[in-house]
C-alpha positions as CSV (number, residue, x, y, z in Angstrom):
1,X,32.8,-21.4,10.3
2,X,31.6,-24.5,8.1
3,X,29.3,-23.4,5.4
4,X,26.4,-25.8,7.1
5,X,26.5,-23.8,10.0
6,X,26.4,-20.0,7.9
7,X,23.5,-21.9,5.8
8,X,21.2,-22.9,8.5
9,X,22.2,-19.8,10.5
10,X,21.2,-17.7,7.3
11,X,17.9,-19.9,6.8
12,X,17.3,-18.8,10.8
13,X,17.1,-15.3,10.3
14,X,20.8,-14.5,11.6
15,X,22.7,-11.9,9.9
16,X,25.8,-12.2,12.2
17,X,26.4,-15.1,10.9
18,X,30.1,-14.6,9.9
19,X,30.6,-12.8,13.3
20,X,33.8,-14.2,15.0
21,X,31.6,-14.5,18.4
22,X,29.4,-17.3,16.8
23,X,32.7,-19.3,15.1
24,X,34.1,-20.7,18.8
25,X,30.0,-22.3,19.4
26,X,30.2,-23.6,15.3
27,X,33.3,-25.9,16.1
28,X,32.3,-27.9,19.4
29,X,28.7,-28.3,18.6
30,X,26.1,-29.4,16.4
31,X,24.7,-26.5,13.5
32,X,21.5,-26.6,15.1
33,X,22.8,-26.0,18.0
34,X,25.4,-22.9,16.6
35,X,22.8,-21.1,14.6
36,X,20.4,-21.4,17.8
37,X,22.9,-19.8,20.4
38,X,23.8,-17.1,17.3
39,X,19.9,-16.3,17.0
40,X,20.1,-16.1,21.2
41,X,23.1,-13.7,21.3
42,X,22.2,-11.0,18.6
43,X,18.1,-11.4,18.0
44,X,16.6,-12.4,20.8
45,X,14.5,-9.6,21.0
46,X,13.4,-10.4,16.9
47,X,10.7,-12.7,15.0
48,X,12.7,-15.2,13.2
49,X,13.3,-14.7,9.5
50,X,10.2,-16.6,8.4
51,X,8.1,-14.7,10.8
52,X,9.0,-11.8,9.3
53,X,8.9,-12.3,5.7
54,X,5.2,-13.8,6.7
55,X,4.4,-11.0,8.0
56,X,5.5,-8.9,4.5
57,X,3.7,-11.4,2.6
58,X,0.1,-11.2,4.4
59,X,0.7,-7.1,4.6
60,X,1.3,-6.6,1.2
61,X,-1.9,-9.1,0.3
62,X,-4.0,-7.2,2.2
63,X,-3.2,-4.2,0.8
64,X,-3.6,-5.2,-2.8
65,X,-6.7,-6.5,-1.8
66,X,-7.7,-3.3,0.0
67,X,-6.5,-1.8,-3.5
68,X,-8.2,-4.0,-6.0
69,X,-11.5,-3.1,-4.3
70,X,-11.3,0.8,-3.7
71,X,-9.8,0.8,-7.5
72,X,-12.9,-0.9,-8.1
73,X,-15.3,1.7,-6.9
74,X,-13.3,4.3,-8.1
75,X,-13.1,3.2,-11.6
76,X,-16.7,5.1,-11.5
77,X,-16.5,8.9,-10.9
78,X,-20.0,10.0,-9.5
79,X,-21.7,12.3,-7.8
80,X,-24.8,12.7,-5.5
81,X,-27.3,15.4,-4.6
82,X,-29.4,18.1,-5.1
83,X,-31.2,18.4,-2.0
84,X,-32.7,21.8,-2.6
85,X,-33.1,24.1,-5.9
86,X,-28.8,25.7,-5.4
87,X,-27.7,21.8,-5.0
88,X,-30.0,20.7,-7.9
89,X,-28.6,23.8,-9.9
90,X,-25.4,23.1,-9.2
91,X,-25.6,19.3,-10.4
92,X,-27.0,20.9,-13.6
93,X,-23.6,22.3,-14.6
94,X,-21.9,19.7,-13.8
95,X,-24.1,16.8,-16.2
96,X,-22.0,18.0,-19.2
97,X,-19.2,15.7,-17.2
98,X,-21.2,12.7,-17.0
99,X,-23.1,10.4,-18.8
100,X,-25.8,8.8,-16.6
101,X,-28.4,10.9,-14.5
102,X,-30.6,8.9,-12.1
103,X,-33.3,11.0,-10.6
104,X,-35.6,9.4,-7.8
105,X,-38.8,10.3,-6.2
106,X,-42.4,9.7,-5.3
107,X,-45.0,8.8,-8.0
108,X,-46.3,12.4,-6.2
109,X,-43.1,14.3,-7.4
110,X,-41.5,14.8,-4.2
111,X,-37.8,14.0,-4.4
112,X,-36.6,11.0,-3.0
113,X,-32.9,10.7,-1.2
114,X,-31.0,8.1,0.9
115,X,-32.0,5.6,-2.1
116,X,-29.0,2.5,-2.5
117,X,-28.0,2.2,-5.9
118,X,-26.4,-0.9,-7.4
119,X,-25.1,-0.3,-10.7
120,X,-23.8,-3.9,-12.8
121,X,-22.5,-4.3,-16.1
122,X,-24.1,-6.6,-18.6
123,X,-21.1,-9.2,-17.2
124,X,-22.5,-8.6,-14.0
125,X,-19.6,-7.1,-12.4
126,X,-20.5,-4.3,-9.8
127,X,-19.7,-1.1,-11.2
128,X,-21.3,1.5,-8.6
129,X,-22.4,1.0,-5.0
130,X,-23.5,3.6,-3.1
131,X,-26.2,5.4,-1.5
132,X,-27.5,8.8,-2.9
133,X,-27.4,12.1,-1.2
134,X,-30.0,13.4,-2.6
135,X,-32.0,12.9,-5.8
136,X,-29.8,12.8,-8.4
137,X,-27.2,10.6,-9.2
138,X,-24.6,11.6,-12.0
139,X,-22.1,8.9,-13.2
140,X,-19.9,8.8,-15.8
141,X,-19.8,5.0,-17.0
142,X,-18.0,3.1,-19.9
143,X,-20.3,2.7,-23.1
144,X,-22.1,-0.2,-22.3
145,X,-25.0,-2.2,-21.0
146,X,-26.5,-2.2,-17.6
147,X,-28.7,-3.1,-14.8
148,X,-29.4,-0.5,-12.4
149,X,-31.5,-1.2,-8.9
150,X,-32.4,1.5,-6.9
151,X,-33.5,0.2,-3.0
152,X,-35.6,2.4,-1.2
153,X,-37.7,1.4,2.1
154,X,-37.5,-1.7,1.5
155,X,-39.2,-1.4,-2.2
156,X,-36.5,-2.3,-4.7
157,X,-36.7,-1.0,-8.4
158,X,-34.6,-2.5,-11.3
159,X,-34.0,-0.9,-15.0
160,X,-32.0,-1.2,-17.8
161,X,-30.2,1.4,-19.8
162,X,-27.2,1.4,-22.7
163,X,-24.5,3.9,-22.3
164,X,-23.6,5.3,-25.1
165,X,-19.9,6.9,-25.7
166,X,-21.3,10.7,-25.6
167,X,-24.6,12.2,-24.3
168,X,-26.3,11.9,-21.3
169,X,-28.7,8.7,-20.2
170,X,-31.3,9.8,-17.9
171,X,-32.6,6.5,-15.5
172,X,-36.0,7.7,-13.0
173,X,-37.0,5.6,-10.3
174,X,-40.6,6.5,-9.0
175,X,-42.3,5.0,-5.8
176,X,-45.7,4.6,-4.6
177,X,-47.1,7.1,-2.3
178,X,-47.7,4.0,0.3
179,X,-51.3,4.7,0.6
C-alpha cells in the first residue's frame, strides 16, 4: 500500500489501514477513494477520527470547567444552622474550627434563616455562595479582607470584616421588624 494511501487512511480514522483487504482498492484507485471504501468496510458503524477526538476535547473542557468552579466553592469549608437551641449548641463546638461566624436576625432578636450570603475577597473574587440554614454561618476563610452581603426578603445588607490568621470574626446582620 503506497504510504499516501496509509497517511490519508490514518488521517480518516482507519486503523486497518495495513490490512491486506484494503491493499487490492489502494492500487486501482485514487487515495481518496481507498481510504473511503477502508472507512466503509471496517467503521461504518463509527464517528470518524476527528469526530471523536472532538468529542474528547469538548468532554474533558467541560469537566475542567465543571472542576474549576466546584474547587472554587469548596476552597471554603462552611457550615450552616442552628435552627433550635441542640443545633445552635452544636455549632458552638464546632466555632473552634472556623474563623468567621455570621449570625442573622430581626432588629427584635428573632433568628433569621434562609438569608443568601455572598462572601468576596478584597480582589473581588467570590469566595462563598450560599444560602444559610439557619442563623449562623461558620466559615473558615484565608486571612484576609472582605465584603460580606447578606440578602434577605429582598433587603440586602453589606459589611466588611478582616480575617485574621487565628481567632474567630463574628459578622451580625440585623433587619427591620417591617412595621
Amino acid at each position: 500500500m503506497k504510504a499516501e494511501v496509509r497517511d490519508r487512511m490514518l488521517r480518516t480514522g482507519c486503523v486497518a489501514s495495513t490490512r491486506a483487504c484494503c491493499a487490492d482498492v489502494s492500487s486501482s484507485t485514487s487515495p481518496a477513494h481507498t481510504a473511503s471504501v477502508c472507512a466503509a468496510k471496517h467503521h461504518a458503524d463509527e464517528p470518524s477520527a476527528l469526530v471523536k477526538t472532538s468529542f474528547r476535547l469538548a468532554i474533558a473542557a467541560i469537566a475542567l470547567l465543571t472542576l474549576a468552579v466546584t474547587a472554587r466553592a469548596a476552597d471554603v469549608t462552611h457550615i450552616s444552622g442552628g435552627i433550635g437551641s441542640t443545633e445552635r449548641d452544636e455549632l458552638r463546638t464546632k466555632e473552634r474550627e472556623y474563623n468567621l461566624k455570621i449570625i442573622t436576625a430581626m432588629k427584635s432578636g428573632d433568628y433569621r434563616s434562609g438569608v443568601q450570603i455572598v462572601i468576596e475577597s478584597s480582589t473581588k473574587e467570590r469566595m462563598l455562595e450560599t444560602t444559610m440554614a439557619g442563623p449562623i454561618l461558620l466559615a473558615k476563610l484565608p486571612p484576609g479582607s472582605y465584603t460580606i452581603t447578606a440578602t434577605a426578603s429582598g433587603q440586602t445588607l453589606t459589611q466588611t470584616v478582616a480575617i485574621e490568621a487565628q481567632g474567630l470574626k463574628q459578622v451580625d446582620f440585623r433587619w427591620g421588624d417591617g412595621r
